[in-house]
C-alpha positions in Angstrom: 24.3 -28.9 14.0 26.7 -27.3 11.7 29.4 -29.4 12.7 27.3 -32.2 11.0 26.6 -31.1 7.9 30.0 -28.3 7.3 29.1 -28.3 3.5 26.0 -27.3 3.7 26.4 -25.0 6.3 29.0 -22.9 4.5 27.0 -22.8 1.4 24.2 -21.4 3.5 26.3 -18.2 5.1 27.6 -17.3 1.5 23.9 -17.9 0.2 22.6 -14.9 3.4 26.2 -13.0 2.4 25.5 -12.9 -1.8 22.0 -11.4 -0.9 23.3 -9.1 1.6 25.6 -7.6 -0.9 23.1 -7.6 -3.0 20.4 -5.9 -1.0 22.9 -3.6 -0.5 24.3 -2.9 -4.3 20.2 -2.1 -5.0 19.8 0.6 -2.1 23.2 2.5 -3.8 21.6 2.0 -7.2 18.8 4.6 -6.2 19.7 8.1 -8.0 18.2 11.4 -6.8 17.6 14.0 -9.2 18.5 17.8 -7.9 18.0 20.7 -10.6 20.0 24.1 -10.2 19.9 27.2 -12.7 23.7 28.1 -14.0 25.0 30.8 -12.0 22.9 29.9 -9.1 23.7 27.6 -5.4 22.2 24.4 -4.5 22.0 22.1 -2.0 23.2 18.5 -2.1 21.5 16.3 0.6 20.2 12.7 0.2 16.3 12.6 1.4 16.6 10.9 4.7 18.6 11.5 8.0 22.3 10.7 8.8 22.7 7.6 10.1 23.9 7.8 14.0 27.5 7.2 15.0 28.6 8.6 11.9 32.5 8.3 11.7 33.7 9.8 8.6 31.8 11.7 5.6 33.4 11.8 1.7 31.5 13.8 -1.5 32.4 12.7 -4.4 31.8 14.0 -8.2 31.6 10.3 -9.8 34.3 8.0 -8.3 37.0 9.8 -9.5 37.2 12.9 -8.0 37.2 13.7 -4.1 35.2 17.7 -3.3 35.6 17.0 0.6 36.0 15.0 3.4 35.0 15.2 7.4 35.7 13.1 9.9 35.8 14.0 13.9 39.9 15.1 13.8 39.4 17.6 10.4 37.2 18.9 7.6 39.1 18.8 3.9 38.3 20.0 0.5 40.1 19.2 -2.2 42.0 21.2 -5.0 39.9 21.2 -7.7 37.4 23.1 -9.6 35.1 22.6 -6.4 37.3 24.6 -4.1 36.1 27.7 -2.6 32.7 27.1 -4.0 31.8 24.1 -1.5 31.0 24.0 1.9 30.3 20.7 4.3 27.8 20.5 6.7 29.0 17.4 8.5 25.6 17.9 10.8 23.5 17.0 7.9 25.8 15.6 5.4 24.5 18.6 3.4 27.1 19.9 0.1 26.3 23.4 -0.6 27.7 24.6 -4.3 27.9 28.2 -5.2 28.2 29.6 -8.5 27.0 26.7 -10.3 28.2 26.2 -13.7 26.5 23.5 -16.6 30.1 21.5 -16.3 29.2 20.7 -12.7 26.3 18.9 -14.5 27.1 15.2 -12.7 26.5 12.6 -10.7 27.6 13.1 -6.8 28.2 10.5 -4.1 28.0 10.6 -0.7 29.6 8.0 1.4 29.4 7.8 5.1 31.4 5.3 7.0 30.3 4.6 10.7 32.0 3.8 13.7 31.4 0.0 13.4 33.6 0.3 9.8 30.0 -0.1 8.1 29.9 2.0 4.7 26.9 3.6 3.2 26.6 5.6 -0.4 23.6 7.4 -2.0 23.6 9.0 -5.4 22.6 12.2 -6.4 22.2 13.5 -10.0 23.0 17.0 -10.5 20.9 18.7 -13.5 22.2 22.3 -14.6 19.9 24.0 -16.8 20.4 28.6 -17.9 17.1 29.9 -17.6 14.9 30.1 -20.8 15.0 33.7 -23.2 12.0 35.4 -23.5 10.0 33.6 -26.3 8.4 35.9 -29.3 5.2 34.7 -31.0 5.6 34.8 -34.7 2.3 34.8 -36.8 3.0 32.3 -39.3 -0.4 32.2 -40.9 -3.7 33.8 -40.7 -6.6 33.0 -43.1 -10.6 34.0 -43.0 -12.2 30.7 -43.5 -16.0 31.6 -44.0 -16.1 33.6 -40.7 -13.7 32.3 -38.7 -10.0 33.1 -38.6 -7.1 30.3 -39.1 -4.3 30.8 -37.1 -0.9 29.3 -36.9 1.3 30.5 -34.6 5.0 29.6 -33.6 7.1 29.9 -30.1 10.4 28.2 -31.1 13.3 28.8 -29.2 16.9 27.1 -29.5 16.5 24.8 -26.2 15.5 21.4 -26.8 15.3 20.9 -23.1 12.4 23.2 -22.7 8.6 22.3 -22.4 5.6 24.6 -24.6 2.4 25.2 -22.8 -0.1 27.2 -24.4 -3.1 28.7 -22.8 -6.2 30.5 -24.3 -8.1 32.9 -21.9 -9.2 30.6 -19.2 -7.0 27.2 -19.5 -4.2 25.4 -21.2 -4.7 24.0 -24.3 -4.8 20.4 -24.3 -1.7 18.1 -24.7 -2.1 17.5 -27.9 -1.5 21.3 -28.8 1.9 21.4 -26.4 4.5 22.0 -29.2 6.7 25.1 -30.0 3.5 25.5 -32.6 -0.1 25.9 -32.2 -3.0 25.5 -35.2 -6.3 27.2 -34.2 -9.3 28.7 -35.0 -10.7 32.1 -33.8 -14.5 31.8 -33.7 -16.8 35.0 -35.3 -18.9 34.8 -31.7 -15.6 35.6 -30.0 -15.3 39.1 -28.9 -11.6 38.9 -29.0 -9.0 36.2 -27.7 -5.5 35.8 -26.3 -2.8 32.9 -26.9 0.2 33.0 -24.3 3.2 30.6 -25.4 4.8 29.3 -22.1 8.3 28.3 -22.2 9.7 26.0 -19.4 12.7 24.1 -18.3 12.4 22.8 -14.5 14.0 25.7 -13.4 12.6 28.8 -14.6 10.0 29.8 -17.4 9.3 32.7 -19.6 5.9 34.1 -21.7 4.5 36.1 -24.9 1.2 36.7 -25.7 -0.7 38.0 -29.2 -4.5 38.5 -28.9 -6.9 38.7 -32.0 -10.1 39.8 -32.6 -12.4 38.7 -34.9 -11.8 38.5 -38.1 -8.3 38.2 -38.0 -7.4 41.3 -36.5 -4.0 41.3 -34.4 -4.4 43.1 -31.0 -1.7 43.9 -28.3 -1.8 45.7 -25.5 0.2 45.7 -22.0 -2.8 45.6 -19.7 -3.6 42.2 -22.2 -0.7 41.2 -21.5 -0.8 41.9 -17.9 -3.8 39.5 -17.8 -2.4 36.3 -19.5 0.8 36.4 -17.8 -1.8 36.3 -14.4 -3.4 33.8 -16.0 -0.5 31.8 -16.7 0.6 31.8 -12.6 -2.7 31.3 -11.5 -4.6 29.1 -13.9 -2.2 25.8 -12.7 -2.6 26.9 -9.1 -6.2 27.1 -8.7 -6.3 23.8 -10.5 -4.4 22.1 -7.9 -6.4 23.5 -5.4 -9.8 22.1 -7.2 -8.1 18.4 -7.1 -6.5 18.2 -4.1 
């Protein structure tokens, strides 16, 4: 048939070929995110299984510089920054990295070429983060308001990566209160109550806590303390629990 029609023929097998390579450029355009605390060790490994008949295996940070290499004669790791803080398990394609630091902050590729000279790549970005300081509630405002108490109170720290939650007693406040500063009201009916200031990158996370009792009388104590921090683990846990 093809010997009728050449032309269109050929136009048809670079047609299949252009999406091939195409299909193919969209699978390696996939990123994975992995987050590691400075100082820490993490674990590189794309989310899926090997592929069999696996000839040769390369890490890369970006295209420009090599960490290691396997294939079934030797196992190699390169001189540079990566070397003796890397190790290659050419089982799982796995990249473990010890003492990370926030420069290794990157993205890394795997390749892996099989025995029928097929390549494959997947992408995995690297996110380094220090763990967050203690935060310290400042009062920056309190005022009787008939008999009621404003309050305004602040939990900045220098991180603009990090994420505020602030809880009352029972539950978080709602979204619309997540900043480094809440604005709120202590009620005259309220025995006392207790504001915890949660600060969170996606690797660790810290607390304070003040508690007030009516009118605007500042309280702390550790067993208060003890309590919100409690509240602060278990609050999002036993919500899950009730949705799932």
């Amino acid at each position: 048939m093809c010997s009728r029609g050449w032309d269109w023929c050929l136009a048809l097998e670079l047609l299949l070929l252009h999406l091939s390579v195409l299909a193919t450029s969209i699978q390696g355009n996939s990123v994975d995110v992995i987050n590691a605390i400075s100082g820490g060790n993490v674990t590189l490994n794309i989310s899926e299984s090997l592929p069999e008949n696996v000839r040769e295996i390369t890490w890369f940070c970006t295209y420009h510089q090599k960490i290691a290499d396997w294939d079934v004669k030797r196992l190699k790791y390169f001189d540079n920054k990566f070397k003796g803080r890397v190790r290659l398990d050419y089982q799982s394609g796995a990249l473990y990295i010890s003492k990370i630091q926030k420069e290794d902050a990157n993205i890394y590729i795997m390749r892996v070429l099989k025995e029928t000279m097929y390549e494959q790549e997947w992408k995995i970005r690297l996110q380094v983060f220090d763990p967050v300081p203690k935060p310290d509630i400042k009062i920056e405002k309190t005022a009787k308001v008939e008999d009621d108490c404003y309050l305004k109170l602040s939990c900045v720290i220098p991180d603009e990566s990090v994420n505020y939650t602030w809880y009352g007693d029972k539950e978080p406040f709602p979204k619309e209160f997540q900043s480094g500063v809440l604005e709120t009201t202590l009620k005259s009916q309220d025995y006392s109550r207790c504001y915890t200031c949660q600060v969170s990158n996606p690797v660790s996370s810290k607390n304070d806590t003040v508690c007030f009792s009516p009118p605007c009388t500042l309280v702390r104590s550790f067993a208060v303390e003890w309590i919100a921090s409690w509240l602060v683990i278990m609050v999002p846990i036993i919500l899950g629990l009730l949705f799932t």
